[in-house]
N, C-alpha and C positions, 0 to 999 in steps of 0.2 A: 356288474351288468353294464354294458355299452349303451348310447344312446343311441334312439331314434332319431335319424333326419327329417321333422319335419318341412313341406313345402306348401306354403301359399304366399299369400300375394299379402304386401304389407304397405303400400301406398296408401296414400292421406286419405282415404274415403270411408267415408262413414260405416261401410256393409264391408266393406272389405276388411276390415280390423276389428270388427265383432266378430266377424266369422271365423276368421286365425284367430284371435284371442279364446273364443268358446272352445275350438278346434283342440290347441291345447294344454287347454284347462280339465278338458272330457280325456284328454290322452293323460297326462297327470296323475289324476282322479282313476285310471283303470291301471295306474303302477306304470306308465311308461315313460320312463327318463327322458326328456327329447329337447332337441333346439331346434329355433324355425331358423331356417338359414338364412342368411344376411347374402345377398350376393348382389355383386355390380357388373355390371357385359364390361369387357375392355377390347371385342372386336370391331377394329373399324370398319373392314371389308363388310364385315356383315351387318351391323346397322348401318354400312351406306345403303346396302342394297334395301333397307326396309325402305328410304323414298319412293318405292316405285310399288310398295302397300300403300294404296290411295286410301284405307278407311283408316289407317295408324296411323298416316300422314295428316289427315286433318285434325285427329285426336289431338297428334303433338303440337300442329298449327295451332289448334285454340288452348290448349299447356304453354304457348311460346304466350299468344297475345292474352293469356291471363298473368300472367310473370308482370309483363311491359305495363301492362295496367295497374297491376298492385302496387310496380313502383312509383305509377307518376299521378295515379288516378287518388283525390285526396279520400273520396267516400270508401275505395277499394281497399287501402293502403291498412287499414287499422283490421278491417274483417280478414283479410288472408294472414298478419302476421300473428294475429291473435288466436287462429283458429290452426296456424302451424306450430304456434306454443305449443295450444291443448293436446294436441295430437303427437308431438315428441315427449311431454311429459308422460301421456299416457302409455306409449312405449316403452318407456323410459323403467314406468313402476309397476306395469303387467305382462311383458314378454321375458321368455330365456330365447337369445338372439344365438347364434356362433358370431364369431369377430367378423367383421366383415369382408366377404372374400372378390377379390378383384378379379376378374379373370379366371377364364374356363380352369386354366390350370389349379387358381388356389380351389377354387371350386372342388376339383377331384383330387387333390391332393387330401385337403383336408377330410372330406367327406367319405375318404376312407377308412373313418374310427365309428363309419354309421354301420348298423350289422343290417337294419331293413329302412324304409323308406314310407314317407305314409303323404299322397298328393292331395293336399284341402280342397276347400269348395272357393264359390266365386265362379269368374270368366276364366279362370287357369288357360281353359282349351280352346277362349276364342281362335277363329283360323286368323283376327289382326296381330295372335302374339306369336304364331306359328314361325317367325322368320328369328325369335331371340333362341329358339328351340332348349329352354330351360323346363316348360313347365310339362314336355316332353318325357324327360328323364331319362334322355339318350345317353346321358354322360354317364349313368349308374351300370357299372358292370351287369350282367343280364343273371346273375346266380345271384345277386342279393335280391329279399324279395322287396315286392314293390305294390303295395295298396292304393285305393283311390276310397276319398271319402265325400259323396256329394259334388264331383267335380261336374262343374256346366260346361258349355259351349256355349252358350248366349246366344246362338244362331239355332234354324230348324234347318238346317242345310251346309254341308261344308262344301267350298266351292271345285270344281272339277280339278284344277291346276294342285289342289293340296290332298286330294283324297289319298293317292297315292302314301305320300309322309306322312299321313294321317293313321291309316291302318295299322303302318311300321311300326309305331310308337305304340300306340292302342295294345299290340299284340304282345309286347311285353310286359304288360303288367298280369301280377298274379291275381289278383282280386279285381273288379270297378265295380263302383255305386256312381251313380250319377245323380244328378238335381233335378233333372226335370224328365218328362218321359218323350220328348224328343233328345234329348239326348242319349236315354236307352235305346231308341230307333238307330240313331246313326252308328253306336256300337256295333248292333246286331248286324246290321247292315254290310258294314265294313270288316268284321269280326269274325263275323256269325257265334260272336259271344252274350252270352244274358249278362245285359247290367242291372243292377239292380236300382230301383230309384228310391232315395233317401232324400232324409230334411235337410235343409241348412242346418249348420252347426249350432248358430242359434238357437233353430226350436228345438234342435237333439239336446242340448240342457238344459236342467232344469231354471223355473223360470225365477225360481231362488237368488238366481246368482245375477238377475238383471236386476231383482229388486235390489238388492245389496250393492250392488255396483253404482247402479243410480241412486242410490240416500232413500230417506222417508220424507223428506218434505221438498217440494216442488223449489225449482230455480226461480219461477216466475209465480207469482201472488195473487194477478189475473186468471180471469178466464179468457182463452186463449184459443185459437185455431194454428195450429201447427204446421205451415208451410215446409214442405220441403220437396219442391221443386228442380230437377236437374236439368229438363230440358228447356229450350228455348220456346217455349207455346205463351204468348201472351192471355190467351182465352184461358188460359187457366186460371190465372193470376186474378184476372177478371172473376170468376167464381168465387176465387173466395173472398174477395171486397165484397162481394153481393151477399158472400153467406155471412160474414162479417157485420153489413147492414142488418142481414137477417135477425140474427140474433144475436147481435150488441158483444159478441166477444174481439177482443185484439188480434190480430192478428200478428204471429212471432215465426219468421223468417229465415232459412238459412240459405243464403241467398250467393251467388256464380261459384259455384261446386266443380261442375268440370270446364268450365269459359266464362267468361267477363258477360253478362247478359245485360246489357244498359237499361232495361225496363226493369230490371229488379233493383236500380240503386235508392228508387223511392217506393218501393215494395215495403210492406209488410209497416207495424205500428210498435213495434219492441225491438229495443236495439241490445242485442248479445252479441259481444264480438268474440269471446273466447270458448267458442262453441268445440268441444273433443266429442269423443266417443262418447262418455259418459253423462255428460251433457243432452247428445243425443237421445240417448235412452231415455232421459227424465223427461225431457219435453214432450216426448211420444208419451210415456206412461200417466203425465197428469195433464196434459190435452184433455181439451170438450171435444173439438174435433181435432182430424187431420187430415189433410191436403198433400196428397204426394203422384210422383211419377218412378218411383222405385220399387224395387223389390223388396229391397229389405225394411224401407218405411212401410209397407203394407205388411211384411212379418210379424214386424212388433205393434203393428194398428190391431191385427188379429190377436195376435197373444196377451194384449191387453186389451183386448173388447172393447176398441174403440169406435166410438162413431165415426168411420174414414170415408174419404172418396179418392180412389186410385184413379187417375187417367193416363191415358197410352200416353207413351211418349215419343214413340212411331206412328207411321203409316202402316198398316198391316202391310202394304205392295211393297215396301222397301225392303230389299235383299238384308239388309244388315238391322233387321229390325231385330229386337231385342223382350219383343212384348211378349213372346212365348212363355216366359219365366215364370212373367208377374199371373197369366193367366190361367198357368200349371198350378201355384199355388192357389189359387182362389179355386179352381175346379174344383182339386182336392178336399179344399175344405167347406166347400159346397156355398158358394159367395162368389160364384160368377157375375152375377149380376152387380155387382159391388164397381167393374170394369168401367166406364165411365167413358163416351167420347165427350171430345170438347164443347158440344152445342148443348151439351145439360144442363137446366137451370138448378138453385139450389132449392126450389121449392119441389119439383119434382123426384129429388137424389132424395130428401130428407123424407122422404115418402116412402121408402125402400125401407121395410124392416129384416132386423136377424135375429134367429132364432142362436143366442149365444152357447147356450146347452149343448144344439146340434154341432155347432162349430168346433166346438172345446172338446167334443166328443171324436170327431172326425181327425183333430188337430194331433190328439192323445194317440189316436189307433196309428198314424201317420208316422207320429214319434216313436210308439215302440215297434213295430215292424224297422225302424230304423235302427234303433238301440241293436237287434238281434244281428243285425247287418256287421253294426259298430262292434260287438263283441265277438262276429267272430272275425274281422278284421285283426283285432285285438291280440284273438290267441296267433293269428298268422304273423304278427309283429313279434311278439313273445318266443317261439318256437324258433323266429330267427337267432335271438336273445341266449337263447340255451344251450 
C-alpha cells in the first residue's frame, strides 16, 4: 500500500504543530500510511513578487525584527533558543516527515509515489499565503484525489484581486471540510460547492492522547494563570496582573510568539524557557486560569473546562482580522460570551458562568459530526489506495 501525502503547515507555533501532529496521528490510527511533506520554495521570482503582499510583508518584517532581537536582546536570547529546542525535538520524536524537498521540482518529483492527498487545517488558505501557491495543490496532477480536512481561511472575505485563483484551486478538490463557517460561505460562493464545517484536528481526537502527551503531573507547582498572548494589546496584559492581584495566582507567560513585543520582557511571574508543544498543552491543562488571544489556546481552555478569558486580538473593522475563528468556535460551543473586549475588568469576566455539561455536550456533537466527515474522507483516501 503506497502512502498518503499529507499537507499542513509545520512552523514553530504552538496550534499549528498540534493540529498536524493530531492530523496524523487520527490518519495513522484509521490505517493510513502517510508523511507530512517537508518542503522549501526555491523560487526567486516568486517570493520576490510576495513584497508587494503588504500583510505577508509585515508578518516577515516582524519574523526579520524577532530574529535580530533574539540575537542581541539579552532577555530575548535564552526564550527563542529554548523554545526552538523544544519544538525541533518535538518534531524530531512525533512526526513521519518525507526528506526534505527543495524546489517545486523535487516537490513533484518525489511526490509522485503519493496515490491521494489529504490538505490539514490551520491558515493553509490564508489569501497572505496565496502567492507561495503550495497549499493550493496546483502542483498535484488533477486525477489523484485530493481531500481537505478543516482547512481555514482565517479571513471572512477573500480579496477581489485573488478570487479568481481562488475558485481555480478550490474546484479541484474531491472533497472540502472547512474550520469555520465563513469559510463554507466563501466555498459556496465561489464554488457553488457544500463544504462541510469540521473541528480542528485537535478536538477530532480523542482527548486521551493530550492527556498522555502532556504527563500527569503539572510542569509548574503553583497556581498559576496561563498567559498566552500573541498580540500586541498591552490592556491585556494589564488584566491579568489585576486578575493575578485578584486571586494571588502567578502568572506564567509565553511570551514574543510572532514579534519581539517589549512590554512582555517584564511580563508574566514564572520563567520557562523551553516551552514546546507539549509543554503547551500541560500549562493549559493544569492552569487555574487562562489568558489568551488565540484560537487554539481557547480550544484546549474548552476541552479542559477551564476557567479562560479569550480577547480579540483584532479590530473587528480590519480587513485582515482574524477573530472570525475564535468566535466560530465559541458560538458552537455555546460560550460566546466567553469573547472578552479589552476594557473588561476581572471582577466582572469572573462573574460569567458555564454551564460545562452544556459545553462538553455541544463540543461531543461537534466532534462526531466531524468524525463522519473524517471517515468518509478516509474511505476517498483508501479507494485511491486500491
Amino acid at each position: 500500500m503506497k502512502k498518503v501525502g499529507l499537507v499542513s503547515v509545520r512552523n514553530y507555533n504552538y496550534g499549528s504543530i498540534l493540529q498536524a501532529y493530531a492530523l496524523q496521528q487520527e490518519l495513522f490510527a484509521a490505517g493510513i500510511d502517510n508523511e507530512l511533506i517537508y518542503y522549501k520554495k526555491r523560487n526567486v521570482v516568486k517570493q520576490a513578487l510576495r513584497i508587494f503582499n503588504l500583510p505577508l510583508l509585515m508578518a516577515k518584517t516582524k519574523d526579520v525584527w524577532r530574529v535580530l532581537e533574539g540575537k542581541t536582546n539579552p532577555k530575548l536570547k535564552p526564550i527563542i533558543s529554548g523554545r526552538n529546542r523544544a519544538f525541533s525535538n518535538f518534531l524530531k520524536d512525533n512526526f513521519v516527515f518525507t526528506p526534505c524537498l527543495s524546489g517545486r521540482k523535487q516537490l513533484v518529483d518525489y511526490t509522485k509515489k503519493f496515490d491521494a492527498f489529504i490538505l490539514g487545517s490551520d491558515q493553509v488558505w490564508n489569501p497572505m499565503l496565496l502567492g507561495g501557491d503550495y497549499y493550493t495543490l496546483t502542483w498535484v496532477d488533477s486525477h489523484r484525489p485530493k481531500v481537505t480536512y478543516a482547512s481555514s481561511f482565517g479571513v471572512s472575505e477573500i480579496p477581489a484581486s485573488q478570487v479568481k485563483k481562488t475558485k481555480e484551486y478550490l474546484s479541484r478538490f474531491n472533497m472540502i471540510s472547512v474550520r469555520e463557517k465563513q469559510g463554507a460561505e466563501i466555498v459556496e460562493k465561489l464554488t457553488g460547492k457544500k463544504a462541510e464545517v469540521c473541528c480542528d484536528p485537535t478536538v477530532l481526537t480523542d482527548r486521551k492522547r493530550w492527556d498522555e502527551l502532556s504527563g500527569d503531573c503539572p510542569f509548574v507547582s503553583e497556581k498559576y494563570i496561563f498567559c498566552y498572548f500573541i498580540g500586541n494589546n498591552p490592556s491585556q496584559r494589564e488584566f491579568a496582573k489585576k486578575l493575578a492581584q485578584k486571586t494571588g495566582c502567578k502568572i506564567l507567560a509565553v511570551k514574543h510568539i510572532d514579534e519581539y513585543i517589549k512590554s512582555d520582557d517584564d511580563f508574566g511571574d514564572i520563567d520557562y524557557l523551553e516551552v514546546g508543544p507539549k509543554e503547551f498543552v500541560n500549562f493549559i491543562r493544569y492552569a487555574t486560569y487562562v489568558c489568551t488571544d488565540s484560537f487554539h489556546g481557547t480550544i484546549f481552555s474548552i476541552m479542559y473546562n477551564k476557567n479562560f478569558f479569550t480577547f480579540k486580538r483584532f479590530s473587528d473593522s480590519q480587513k485582515s482580522s482574524m477573530n472570525s475563528r475564535v468566535k466560530n468556535i465559541l458560538s458552537i460551543v455555546g460560550l460566546s460570551n466567553r469573547l472578552f473586549e479589552n476594557s473588561i475588568t476581572p471582577e466582572v469576566a469572573l462573574a460569567y458562568q458555564v454551564d460545562w455539561s452544556d459545553v462538553n455536550k455541544r463540543l461531543n456533537d461537534f466532534r462526531k459530526s466531524s468524525r463522519e466527515y473524517f471517515e468518509r474522507a478516509i474511505k476517498c483516501l483508501k479507494g485511491a489506495q486500491e
